[in-house]
Biotite code that builds the C-alpha atoms (Angstrom):
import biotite.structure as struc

atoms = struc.array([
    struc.Atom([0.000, 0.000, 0.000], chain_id="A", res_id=1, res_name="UNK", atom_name="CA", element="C"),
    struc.Atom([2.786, 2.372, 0.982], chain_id="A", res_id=2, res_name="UNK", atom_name="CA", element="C"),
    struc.Atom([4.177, 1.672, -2.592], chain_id="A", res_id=3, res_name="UNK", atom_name="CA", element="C"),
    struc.Atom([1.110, 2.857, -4.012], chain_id="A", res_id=4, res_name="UNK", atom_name="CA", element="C"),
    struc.Atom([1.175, 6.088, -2.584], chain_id="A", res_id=5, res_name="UNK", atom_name="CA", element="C"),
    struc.Atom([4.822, 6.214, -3.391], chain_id="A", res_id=6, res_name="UNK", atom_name="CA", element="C"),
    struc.Atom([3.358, 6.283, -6.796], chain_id="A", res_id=7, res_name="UNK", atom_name="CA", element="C"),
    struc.Atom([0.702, 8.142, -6.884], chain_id="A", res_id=8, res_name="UNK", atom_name="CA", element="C"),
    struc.Atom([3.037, 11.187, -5.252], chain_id="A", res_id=9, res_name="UNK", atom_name="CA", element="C"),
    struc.Atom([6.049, 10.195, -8.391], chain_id="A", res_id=10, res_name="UNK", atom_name="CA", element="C"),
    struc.Atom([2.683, 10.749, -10.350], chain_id="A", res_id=11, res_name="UNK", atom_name="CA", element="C"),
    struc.Atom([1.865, 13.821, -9.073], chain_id="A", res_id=12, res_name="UNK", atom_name="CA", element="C"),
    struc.Atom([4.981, 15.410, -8.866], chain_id="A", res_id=13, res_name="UNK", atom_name="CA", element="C"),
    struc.Atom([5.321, 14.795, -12.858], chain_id="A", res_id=14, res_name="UNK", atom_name="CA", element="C"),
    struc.Atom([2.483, 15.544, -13.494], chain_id="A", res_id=15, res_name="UNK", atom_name="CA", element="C"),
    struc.Atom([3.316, 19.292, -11.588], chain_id="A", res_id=16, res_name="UNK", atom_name="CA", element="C"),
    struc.Atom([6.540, 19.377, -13.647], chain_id="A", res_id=17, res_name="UNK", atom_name="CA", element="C"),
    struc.Atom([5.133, 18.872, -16.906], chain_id="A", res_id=18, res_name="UNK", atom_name="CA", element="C"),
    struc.Atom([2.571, 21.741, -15.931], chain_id="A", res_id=19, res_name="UNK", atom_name="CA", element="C"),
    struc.Atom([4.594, 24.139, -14.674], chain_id="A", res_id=20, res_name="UNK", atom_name="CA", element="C"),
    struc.Atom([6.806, 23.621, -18.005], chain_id="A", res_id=21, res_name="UNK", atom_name="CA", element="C"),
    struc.Atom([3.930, 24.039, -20.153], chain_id="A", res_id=22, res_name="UNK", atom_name="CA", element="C"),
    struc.Atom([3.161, 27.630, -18.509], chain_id="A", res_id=23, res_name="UNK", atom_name="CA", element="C"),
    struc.Atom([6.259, 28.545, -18.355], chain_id="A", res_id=24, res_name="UNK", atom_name="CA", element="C"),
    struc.Atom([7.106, 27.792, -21.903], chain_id="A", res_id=25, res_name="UNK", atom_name="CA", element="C"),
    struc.Atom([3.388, 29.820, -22.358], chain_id="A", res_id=26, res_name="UNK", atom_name="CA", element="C"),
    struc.Atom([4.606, 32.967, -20.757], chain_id="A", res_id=27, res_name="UNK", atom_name="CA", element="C"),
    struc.Atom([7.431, 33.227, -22.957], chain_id="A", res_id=28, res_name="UNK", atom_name="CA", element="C"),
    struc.Atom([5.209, 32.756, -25.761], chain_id="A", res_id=29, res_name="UNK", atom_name="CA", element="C"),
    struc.Atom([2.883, 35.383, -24.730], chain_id="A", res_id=30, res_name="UNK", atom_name="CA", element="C"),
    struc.Atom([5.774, 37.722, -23.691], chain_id="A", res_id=31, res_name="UNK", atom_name="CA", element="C"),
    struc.Atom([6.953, 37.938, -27.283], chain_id="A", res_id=32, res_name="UNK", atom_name="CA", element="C"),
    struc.Atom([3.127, 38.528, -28.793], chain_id="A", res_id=33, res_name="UNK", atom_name="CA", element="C"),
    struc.Atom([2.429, 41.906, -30.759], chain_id="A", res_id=34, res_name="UNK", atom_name="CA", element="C"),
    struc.Atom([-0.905, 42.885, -32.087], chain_id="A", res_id=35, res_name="UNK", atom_name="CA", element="C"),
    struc.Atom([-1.295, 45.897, -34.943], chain_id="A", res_id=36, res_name="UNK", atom_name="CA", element="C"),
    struc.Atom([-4.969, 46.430, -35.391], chain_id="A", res_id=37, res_name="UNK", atom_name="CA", element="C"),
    struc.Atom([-6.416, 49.628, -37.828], chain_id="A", res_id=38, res_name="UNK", atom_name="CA", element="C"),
    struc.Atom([-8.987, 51.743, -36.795], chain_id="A", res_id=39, res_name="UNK", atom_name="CA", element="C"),
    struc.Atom([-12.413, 51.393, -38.522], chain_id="A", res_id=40, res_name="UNK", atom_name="CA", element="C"),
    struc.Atom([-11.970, 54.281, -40.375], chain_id="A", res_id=41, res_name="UNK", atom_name="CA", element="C"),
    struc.Atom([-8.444, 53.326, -41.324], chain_id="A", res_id=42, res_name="UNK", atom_name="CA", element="C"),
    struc.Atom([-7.260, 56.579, -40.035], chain_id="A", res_id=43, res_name="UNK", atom_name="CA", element="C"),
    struc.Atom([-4.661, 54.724, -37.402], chain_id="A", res_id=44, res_name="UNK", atom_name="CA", element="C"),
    struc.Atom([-2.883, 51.683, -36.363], chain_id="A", res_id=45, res_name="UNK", atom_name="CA", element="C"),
    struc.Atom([-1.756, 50.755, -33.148], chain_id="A", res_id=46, res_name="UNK", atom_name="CA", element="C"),
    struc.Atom([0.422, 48.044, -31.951], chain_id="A", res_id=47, res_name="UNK", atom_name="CA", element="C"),
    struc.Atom([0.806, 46.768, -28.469], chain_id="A", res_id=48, res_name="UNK", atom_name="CA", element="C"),
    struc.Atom([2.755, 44.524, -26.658], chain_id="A", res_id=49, res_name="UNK", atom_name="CA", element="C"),
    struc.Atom([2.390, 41.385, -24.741], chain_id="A", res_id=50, res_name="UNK", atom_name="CA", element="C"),
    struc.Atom([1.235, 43.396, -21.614], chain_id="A", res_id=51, res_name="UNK", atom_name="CA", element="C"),
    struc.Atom([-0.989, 46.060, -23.371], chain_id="A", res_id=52, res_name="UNK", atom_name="CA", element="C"),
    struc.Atom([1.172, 48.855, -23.888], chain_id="A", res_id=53, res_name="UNK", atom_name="CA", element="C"),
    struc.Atom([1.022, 50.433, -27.271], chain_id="A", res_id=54, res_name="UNK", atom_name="CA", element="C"),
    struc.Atom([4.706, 50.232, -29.065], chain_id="A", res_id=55, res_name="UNK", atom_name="CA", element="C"),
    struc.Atom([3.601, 51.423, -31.744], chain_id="A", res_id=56, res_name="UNK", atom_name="CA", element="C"),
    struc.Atom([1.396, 54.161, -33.634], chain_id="A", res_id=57, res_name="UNK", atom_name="CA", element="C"),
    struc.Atom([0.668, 55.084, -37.314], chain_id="A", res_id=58, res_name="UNK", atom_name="CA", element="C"),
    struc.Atom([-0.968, 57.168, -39.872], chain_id="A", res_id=59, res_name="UNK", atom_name="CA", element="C"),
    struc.Atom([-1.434, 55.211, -42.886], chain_id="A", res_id=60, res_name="UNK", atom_name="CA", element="C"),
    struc.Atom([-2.955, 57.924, -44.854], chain_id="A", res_id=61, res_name="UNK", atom_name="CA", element="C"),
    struc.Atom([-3.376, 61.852, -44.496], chain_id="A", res_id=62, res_name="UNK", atom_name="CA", element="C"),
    struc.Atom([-7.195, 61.371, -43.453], chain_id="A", res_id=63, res_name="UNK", atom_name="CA", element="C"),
    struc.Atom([-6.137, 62.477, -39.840], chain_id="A", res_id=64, res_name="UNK", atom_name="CA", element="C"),
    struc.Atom([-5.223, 66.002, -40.869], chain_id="A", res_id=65, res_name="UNK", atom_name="CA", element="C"),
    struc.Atom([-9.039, 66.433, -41.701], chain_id="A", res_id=66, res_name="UNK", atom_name="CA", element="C"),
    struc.Atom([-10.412, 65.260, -38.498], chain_id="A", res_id=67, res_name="UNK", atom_name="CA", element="C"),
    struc.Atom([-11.117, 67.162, -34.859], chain_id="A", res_id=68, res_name="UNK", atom_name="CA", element="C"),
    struc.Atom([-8.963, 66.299, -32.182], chain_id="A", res_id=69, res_name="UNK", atom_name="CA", element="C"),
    struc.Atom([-11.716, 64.472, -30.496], chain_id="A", res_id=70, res_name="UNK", atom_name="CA", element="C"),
    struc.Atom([-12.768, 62.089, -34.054], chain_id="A", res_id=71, res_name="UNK", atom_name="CA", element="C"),
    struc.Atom([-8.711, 61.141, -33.823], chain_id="A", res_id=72, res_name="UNK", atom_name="CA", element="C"),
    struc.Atom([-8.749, 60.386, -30.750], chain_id="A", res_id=73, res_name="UNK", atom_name="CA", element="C"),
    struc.Atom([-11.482, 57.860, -30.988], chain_id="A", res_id=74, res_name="UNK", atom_name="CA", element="C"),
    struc.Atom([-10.264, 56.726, -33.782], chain_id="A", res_id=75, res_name="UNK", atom_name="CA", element="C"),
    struc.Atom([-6.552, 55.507, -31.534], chain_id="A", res_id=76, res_name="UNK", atom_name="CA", element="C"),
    struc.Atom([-8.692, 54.756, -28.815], chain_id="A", res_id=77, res_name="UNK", atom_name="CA", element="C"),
    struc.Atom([-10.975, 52.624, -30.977], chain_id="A", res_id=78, res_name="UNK", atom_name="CA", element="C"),
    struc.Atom([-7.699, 50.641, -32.520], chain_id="A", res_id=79, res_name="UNK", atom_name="CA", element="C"),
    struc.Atom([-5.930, 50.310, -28.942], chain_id="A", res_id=80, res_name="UNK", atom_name="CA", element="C"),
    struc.Atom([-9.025, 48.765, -27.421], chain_id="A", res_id=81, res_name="UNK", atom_name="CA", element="C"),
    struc.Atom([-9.318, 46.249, -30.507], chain_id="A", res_id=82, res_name="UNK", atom_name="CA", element="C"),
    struc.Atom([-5.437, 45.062, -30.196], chain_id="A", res_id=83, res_name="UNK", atom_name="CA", element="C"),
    struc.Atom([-5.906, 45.020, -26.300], chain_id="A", res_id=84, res_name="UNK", atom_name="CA", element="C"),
    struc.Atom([-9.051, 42.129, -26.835], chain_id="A", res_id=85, res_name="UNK", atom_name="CA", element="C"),
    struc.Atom([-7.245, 40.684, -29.313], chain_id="A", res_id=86, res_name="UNK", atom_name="CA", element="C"),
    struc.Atom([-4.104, 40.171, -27.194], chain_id="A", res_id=87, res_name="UNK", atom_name="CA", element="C"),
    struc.Atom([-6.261, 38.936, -24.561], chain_id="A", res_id=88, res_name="UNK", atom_name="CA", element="C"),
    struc.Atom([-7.504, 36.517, -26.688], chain_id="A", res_id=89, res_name="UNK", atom_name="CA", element="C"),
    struc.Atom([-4.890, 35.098, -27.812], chain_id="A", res_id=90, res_name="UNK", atom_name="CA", element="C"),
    struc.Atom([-3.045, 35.029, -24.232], chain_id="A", res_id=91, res_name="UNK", atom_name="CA", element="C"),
    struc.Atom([-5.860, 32.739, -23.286], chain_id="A", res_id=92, res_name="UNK", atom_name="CA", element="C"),
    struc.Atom([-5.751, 30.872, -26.131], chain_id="A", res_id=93, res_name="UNK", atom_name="CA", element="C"),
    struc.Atom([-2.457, 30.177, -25.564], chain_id="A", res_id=94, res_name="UNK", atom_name="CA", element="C"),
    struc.Atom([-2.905, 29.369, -21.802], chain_id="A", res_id=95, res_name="UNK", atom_name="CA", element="C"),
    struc.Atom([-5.939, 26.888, -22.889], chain_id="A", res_id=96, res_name="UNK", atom_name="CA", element="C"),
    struc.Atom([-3.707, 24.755, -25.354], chain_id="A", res_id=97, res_name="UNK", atom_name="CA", element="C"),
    struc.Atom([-0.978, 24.663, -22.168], chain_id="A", res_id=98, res_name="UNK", atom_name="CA", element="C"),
    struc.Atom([-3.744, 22.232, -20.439], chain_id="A", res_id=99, res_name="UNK", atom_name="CA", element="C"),
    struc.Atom([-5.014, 24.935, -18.046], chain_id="A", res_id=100, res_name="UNK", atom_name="CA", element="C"),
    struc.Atom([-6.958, 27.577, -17.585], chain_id="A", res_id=101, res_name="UNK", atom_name="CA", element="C"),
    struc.Atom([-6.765, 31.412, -16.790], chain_id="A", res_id=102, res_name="UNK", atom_name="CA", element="C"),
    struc.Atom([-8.420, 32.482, -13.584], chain_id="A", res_id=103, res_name="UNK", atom_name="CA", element="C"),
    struc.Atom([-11.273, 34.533, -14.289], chain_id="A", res_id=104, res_name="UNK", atom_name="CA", element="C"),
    struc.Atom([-13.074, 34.709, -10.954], chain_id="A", res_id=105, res_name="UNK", atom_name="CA", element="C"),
    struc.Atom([-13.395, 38.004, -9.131], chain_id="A", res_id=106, res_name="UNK", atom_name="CA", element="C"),
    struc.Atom([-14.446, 37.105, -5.898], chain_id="A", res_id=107, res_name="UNK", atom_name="CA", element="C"),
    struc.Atom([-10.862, 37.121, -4.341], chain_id="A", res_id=108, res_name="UNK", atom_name="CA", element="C"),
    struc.Atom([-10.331, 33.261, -4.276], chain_id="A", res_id=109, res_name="UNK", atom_name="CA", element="C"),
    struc.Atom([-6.824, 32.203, -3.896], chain_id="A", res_id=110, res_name="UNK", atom_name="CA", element="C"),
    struc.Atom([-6.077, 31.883, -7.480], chain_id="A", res_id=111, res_name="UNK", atom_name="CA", element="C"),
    struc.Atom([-7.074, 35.434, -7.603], chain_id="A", res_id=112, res_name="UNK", atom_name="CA", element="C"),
    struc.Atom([-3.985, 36.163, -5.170], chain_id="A", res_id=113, res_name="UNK", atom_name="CA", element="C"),
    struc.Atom([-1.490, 33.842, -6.950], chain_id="A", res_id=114, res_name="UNK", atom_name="CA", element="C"),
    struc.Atom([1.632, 35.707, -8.689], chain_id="A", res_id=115, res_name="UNK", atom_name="CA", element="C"),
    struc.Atom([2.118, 33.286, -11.722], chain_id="A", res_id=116, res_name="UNK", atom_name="CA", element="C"),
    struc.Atom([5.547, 34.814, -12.579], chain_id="A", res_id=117, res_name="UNK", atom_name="CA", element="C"),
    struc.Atom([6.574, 33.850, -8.805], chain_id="A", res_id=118, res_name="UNK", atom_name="CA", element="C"),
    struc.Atom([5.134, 30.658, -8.952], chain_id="A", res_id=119, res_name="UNK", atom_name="CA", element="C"),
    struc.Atom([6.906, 29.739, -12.007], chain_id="A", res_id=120, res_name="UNK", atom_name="CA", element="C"),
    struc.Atom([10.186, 31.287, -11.059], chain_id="A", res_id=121, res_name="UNK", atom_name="CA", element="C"),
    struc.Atom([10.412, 29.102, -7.813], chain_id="A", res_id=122, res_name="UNK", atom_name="CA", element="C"),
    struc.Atom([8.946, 31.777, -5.597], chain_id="A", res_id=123, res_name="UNK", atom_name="CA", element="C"),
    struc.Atom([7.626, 30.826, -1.951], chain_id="A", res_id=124, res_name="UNK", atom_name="CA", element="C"),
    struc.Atom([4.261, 30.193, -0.539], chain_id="A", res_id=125, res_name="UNK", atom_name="CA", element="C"),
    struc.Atom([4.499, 33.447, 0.919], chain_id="A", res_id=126, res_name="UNK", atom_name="CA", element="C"),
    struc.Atom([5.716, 35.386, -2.021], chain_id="A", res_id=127, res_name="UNK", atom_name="CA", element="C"),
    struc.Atom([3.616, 33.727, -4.697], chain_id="A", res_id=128, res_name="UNK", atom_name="CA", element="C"),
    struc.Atom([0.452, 34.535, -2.171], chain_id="A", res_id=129, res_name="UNK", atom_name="CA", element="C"),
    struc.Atom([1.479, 38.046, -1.110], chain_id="A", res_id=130, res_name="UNK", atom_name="CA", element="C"),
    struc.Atom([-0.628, 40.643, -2.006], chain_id="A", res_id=131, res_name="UNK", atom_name="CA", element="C"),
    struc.Atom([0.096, 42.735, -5.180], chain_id="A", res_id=132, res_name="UNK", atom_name="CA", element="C"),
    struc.Atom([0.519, 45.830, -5.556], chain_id="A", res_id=133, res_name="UNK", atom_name="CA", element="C"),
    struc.Atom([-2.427, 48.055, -6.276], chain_id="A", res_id=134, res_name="UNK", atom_name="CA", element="C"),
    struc.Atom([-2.194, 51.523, -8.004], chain_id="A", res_id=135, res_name="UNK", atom_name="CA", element="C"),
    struc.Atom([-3.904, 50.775, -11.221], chain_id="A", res_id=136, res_name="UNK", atom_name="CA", element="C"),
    struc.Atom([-2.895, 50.205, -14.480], chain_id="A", res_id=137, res_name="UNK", atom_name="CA", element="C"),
    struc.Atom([0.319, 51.224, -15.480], chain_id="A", res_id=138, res_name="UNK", atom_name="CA", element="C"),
    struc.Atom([-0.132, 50.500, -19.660], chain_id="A", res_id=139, res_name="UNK", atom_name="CA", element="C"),
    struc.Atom([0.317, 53.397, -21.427], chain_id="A", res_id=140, res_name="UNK", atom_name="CA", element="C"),
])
């Protein structure tokens, strides 16, 4: 019987390996993701990086110079929001074809709480449970 258990912990303890590769090996995909999306009016593109941040902006054409201040700005607003869903997306795409799932729940459950960057870097109990730092977003 002891052997059993022996087993079934070997089991588990692979079976932990081979997920914690998987996400780690799917945060360094989604670290080196870039999305350009256009606005609907093709008056700007956007491109942002893995963690939301625009890198990039462009005027394809010279429509721009015709529009208000506030029609442009929708218009960068509009493309920033589209390449922030579609990085999203494919983040959790990416997470879902690593054999897990994202945590979506907001009503503070402990996978709410859990630093995935310390977990997969070897952090603690404590420091992969400790609270995060608040101060809102800090994309651009």
């Amino acid at each position: 019987m002891a052997s059993s258990l022996q087993e079934q912990q070997h089991q588990a303890l692979e079976d932990f390996k081979k997920q914690r590769q998987a996400l780690m090996d799917a945060r360094k995909e989604i670290q080196s993701i870039s999305v350009t999306a256009r606005s609907k009016d093709g008056v700007v593109e956007v491109t942002v990086g893995h963690d939301g941040a625009p890198s990039g902006l462009r005027f394809p054409n010279n429509k721009f110079k015709e529009m208000t201040g506030q029609a442009l700005a929708a218009s960068v607003l509009e493309a920033m929001t589209t390449c922030r869903t579609q990085m999203t997306s494919r983040a959790m795409a990416i997470i879902q074809a690593a054999g897990t799932t994202a945590p979506t729940g907001l009503d503070g459950g402990v996978l709410d709480r859990v630093d995935l960057d310390k977990l997969l870097d070897g952090g603690s109990l404590e420091e992969v449970l400790a609270p995060r730092p608040t101060g809102g977003d800090n994309r651009g």
